[in-house]
TIRO-592607 format. One line per 8 residues: number of its first residue (from 1); their letters; for each residue x, y, z of N, C-alpha, C. Coordinates in pm, 1 decimal, padded with zeros to 6 digits. Layout:
! TIRO-592607
NUM) a) X:Y:Z:X:Y:Z:X:Y:Z | ...
***
This chain:
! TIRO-592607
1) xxxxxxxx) -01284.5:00477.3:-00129.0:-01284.4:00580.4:-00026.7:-01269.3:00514.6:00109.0 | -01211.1:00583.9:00152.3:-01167.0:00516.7:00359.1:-01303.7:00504.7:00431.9 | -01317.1:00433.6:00472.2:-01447.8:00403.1:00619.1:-01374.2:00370.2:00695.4 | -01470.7:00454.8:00771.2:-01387.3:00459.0:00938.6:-01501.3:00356.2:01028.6 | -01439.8:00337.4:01125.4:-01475.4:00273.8:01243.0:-01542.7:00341.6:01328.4 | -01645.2:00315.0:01488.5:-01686.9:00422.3:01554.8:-01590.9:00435.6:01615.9 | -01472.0:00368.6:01664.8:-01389.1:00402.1:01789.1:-01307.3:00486.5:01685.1 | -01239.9:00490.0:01569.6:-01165.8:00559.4:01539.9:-01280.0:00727.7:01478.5
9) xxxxxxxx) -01402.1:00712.6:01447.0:-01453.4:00846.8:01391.6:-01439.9:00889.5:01587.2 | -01469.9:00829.1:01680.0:-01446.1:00934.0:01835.9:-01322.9:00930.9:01833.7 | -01189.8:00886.6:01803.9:-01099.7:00962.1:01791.4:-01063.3:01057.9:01711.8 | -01067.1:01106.3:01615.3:-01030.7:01203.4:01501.1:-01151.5:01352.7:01542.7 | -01278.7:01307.4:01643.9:-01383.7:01439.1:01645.9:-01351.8:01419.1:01764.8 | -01314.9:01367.2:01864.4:-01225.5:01386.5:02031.1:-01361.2:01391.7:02123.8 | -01473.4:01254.3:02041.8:-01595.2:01261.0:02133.8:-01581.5:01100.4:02152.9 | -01674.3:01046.7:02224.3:-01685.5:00913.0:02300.8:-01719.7:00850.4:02215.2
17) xxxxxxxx) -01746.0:00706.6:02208.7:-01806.3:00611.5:02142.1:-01927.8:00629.1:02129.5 | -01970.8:00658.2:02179.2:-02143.1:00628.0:02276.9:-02176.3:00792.5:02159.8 | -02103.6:00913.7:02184.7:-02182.8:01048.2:02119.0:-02195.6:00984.0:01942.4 | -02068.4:00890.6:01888.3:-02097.2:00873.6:01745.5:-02206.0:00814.5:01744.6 | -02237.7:00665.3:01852.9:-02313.7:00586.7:01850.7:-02450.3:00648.3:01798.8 | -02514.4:00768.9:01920.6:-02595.5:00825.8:01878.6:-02649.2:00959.8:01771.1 | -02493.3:00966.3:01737.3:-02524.7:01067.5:01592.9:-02580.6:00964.0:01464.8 | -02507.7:00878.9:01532.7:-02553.5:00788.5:01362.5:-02691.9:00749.4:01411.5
25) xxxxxxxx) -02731.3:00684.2:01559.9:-02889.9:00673.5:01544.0:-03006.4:00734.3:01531.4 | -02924.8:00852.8:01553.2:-03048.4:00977.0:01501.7:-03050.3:01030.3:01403.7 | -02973.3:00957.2:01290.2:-02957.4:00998.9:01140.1:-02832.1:01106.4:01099.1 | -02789.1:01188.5:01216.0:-02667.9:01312.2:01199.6:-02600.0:01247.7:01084.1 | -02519.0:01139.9:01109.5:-02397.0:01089.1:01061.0:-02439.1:00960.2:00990.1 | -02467.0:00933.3:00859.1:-02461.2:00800.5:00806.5:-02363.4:00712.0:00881.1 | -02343.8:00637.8:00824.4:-02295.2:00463.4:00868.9:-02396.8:00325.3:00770.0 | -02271.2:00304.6:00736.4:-02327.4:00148.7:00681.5:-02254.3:-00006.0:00771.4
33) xxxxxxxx) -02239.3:-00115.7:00634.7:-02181.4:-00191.7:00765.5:-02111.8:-00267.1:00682.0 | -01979.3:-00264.4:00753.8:-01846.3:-00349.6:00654.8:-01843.8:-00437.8:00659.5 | -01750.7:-00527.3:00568.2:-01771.4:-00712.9:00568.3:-01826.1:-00789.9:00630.2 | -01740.5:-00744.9:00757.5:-01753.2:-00808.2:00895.4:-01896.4:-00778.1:00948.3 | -01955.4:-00639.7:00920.5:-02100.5:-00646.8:00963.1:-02079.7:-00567.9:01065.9 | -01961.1:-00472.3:01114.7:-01937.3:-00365.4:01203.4:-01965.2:-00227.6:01153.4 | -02038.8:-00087.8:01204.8:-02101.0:-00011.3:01197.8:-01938.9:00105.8:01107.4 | -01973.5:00153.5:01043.1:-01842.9:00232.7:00966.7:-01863.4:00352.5:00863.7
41) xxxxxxxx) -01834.1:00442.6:00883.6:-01843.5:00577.0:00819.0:-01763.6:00589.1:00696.2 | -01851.2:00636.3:00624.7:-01775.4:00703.4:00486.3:-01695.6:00819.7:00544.7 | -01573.6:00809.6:00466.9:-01450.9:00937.4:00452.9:-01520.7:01038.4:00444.0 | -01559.6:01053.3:00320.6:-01650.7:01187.3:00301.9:-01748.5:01269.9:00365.1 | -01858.8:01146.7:00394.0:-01981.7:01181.7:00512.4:-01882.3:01236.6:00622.3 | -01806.3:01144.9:00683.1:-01739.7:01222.3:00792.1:-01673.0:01316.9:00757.1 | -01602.8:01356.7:00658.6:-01548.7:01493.1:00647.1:-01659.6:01595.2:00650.6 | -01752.4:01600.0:00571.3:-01882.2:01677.6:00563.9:-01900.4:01684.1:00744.2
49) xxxxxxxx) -01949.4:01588.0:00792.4:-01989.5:01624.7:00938.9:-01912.2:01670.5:01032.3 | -01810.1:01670.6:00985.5:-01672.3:01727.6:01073.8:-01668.8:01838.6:01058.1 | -01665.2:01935.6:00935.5:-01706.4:02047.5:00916.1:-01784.9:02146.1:00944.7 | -01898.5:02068.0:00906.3:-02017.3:02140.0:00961.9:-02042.2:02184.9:01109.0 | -01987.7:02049.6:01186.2:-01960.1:02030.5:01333.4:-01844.9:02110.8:01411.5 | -01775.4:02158.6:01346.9:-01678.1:02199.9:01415.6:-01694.8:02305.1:01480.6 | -01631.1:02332.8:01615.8:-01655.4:02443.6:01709.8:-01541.8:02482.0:01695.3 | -01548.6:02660.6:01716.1:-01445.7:02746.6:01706.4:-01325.5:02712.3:01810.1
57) xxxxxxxx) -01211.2:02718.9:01804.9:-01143.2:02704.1:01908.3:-01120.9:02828.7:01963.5 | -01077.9:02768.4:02084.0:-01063.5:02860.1:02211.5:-00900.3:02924.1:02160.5 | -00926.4:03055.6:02220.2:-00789.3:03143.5:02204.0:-00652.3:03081.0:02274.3 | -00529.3:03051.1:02249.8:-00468.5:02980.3:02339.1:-00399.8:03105.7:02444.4 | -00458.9:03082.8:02560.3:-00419.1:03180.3:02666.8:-00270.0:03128.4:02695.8 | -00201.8:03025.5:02713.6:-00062.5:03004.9:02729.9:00062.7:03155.7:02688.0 | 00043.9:03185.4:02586.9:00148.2:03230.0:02520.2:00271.7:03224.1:02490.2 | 00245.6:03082.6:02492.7:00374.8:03019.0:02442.5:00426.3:02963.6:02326.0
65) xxxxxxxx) 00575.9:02986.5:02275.8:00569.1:02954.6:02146.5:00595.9:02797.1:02158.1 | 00551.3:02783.7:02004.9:00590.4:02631.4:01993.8:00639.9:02574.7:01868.9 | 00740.1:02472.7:01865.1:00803.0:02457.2:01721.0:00737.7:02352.8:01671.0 | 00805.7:02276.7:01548.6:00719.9:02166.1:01470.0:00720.1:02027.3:01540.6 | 00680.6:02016.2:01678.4:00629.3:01896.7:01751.4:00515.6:01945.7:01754.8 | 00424.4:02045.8:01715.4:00286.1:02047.3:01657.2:00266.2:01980.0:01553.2 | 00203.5:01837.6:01575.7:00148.9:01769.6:01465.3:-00015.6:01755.8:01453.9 | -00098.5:01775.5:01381.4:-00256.4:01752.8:01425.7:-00281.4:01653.0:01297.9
73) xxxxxxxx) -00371.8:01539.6:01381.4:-00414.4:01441.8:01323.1:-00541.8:01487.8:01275.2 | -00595.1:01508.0:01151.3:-00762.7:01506.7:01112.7:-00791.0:01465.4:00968.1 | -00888.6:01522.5:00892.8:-00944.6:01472.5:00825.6:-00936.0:01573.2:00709.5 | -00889.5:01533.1:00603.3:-00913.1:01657.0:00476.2:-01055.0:01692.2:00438.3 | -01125.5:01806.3:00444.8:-01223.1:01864.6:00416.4:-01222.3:01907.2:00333.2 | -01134.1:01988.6:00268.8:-01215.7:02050.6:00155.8:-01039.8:02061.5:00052.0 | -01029.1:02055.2:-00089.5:-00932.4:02046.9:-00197.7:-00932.0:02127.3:-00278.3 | -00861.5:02279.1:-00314.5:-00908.2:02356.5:-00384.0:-00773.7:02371.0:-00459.0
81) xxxxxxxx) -00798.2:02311.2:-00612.6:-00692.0:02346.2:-00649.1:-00705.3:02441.6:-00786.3 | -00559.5:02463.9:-00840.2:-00594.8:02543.1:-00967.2:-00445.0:02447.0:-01049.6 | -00423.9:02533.9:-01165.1:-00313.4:02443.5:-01233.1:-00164.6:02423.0:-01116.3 | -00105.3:02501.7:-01012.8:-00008.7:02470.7:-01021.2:-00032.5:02486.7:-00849.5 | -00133.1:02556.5:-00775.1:-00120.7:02512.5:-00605.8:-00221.7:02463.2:-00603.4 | -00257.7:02500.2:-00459.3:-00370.9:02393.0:-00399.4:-00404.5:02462.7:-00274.6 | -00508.8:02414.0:-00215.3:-00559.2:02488.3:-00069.9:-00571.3:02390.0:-00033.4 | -00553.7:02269.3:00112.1:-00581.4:02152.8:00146.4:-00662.9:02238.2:00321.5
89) xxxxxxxx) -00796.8:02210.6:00316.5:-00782.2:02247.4:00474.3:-00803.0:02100.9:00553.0 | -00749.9:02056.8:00699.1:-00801.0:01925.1:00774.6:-00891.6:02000.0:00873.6 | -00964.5:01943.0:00902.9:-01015.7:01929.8:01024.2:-00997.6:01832.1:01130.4 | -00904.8:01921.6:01234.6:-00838.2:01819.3:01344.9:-00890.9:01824.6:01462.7 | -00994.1:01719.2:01518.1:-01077.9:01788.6:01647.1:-01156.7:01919.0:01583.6 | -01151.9:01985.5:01725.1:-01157.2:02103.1:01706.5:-01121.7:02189.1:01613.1 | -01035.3:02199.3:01571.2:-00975.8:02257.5:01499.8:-00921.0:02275.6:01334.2 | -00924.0:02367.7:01263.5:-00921.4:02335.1:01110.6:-00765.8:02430.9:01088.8
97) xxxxxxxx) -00741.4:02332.8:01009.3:-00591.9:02375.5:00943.8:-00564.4:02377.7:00811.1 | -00517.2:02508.1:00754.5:-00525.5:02528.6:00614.4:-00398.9:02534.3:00609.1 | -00355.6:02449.9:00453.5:-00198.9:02448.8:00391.7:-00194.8:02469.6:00275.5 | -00102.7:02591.0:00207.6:-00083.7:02579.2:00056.2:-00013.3:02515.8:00005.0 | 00001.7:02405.5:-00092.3:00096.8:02365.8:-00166.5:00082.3:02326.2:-00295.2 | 00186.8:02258.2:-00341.5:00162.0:02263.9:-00503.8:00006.3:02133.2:-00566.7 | -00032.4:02162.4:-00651.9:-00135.2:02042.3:-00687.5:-00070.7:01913.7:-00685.6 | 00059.3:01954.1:-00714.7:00162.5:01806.8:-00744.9:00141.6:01755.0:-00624.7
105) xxxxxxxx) 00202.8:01773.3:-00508.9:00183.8:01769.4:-00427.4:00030.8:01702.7:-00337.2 | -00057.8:01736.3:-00351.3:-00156.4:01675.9:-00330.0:-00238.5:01564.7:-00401.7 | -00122.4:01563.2:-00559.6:-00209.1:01463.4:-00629.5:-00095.1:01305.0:-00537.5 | 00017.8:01382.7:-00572.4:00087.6:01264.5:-00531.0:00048.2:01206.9:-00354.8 | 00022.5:01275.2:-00292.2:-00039.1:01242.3:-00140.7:-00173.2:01186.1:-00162.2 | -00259.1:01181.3:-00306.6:-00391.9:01184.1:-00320.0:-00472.7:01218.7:-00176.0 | -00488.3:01332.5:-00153.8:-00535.5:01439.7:-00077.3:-00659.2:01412.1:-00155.6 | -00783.5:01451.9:-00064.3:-00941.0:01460.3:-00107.9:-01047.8:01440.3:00013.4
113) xxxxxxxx) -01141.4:01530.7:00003.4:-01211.0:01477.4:00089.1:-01192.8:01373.9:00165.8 | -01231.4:01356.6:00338.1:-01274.7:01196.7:00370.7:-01113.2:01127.2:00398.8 | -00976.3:01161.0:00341.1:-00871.6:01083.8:00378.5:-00820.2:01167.8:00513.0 | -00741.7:01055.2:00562.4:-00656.6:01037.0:00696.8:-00528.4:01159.9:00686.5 | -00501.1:01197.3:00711.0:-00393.6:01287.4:00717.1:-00334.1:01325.0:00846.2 | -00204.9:01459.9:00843.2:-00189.9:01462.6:00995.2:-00071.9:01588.7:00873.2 | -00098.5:01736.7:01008.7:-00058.4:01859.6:00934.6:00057.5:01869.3:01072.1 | 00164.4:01885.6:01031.4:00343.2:01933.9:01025.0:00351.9:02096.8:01052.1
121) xxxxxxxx) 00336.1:02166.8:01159.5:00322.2:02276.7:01190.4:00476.4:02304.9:01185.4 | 00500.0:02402.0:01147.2:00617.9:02467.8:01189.9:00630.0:02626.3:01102.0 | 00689.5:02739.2:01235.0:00622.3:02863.9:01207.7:00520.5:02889.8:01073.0 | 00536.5:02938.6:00953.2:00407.8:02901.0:00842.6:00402.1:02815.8:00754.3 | 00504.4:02738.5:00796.1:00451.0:02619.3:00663.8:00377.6:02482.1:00768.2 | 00296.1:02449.0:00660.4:00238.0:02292.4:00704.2:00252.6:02247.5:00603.0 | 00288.5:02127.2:00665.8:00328.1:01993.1:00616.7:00279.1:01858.8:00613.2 | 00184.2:01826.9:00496.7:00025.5:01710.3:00578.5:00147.6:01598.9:00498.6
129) xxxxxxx) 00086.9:01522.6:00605.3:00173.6:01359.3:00550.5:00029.3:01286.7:00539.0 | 00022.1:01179.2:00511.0:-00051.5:01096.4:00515.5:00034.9:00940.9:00563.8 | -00079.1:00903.1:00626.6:00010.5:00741.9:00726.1:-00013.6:00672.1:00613.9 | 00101.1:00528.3:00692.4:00088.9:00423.4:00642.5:-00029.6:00362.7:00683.8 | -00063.5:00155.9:00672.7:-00153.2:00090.8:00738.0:-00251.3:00116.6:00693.6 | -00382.9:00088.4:00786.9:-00531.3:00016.2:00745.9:-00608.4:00166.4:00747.4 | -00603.4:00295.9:00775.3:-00644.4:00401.5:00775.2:-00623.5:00424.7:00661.2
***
């Protein structure tokens, strides 16, 4: 399973170093400590706390449309599948994004709790990729 870093869990929840610092010292957020002996979150724990944590977003007063240069980076929360789709929701920041697609599809992305992802907006379809690299 992925462990994250503190600088990268304040990027993916769009809070400071210092707010993870003290979620994990007040118990909110587990953390153990990797090879190296640097402070690092389980995938999962952080998906769980991302969830739980998440604040509603704000209505977008703009009213403007927008095409698929909406990309949101977050975290898969929750995997609901049956024999032939799937429900993948992320939690990006703020914000949670639900995509249907096939199970195939998510087995081959191995989608699950706790992994890195990033959802492909365009009018109703999303499109989660998952990166390359150390994430």
């Amino acid at each position: 399973m992925p462990q994250f870093r503190i600088r990268e869990v304040a990027e993916l929840l769009s809070v400071s170093d210092d707010t993870v610092r003290r979620w994990i010292d007040s118990g909110s957020l587990p953390a153990a400590r990797d090879d190296a002996g640097r402070k690092v979150v389980d995938g999962v724990a952080l998906a769980e706390f991302a969830r739980s944590h998440a604040a509603a977003p704000a209505p977008d007063p703009s009213g403007i449309g927008r095409s698929a240069r909406n990309r949101f980076v977050g975290l898969v929360t929750r995997v609901v599948m049956d024999g032939v789709m799937a429900q993948v929701e992320l939690q990006c920041g703020p914000h949670t994004v639900v995509s249907l697609m096939s199970s195939e599809a998510v087995r081959d992305l191995q989608l699950e709790p706790g992994r890195l992802a990033v959802a492909v907006v365009k009018a109703t379809t999303v499109i989660v990729e998952t990166p390359g690299g150390s994430w």
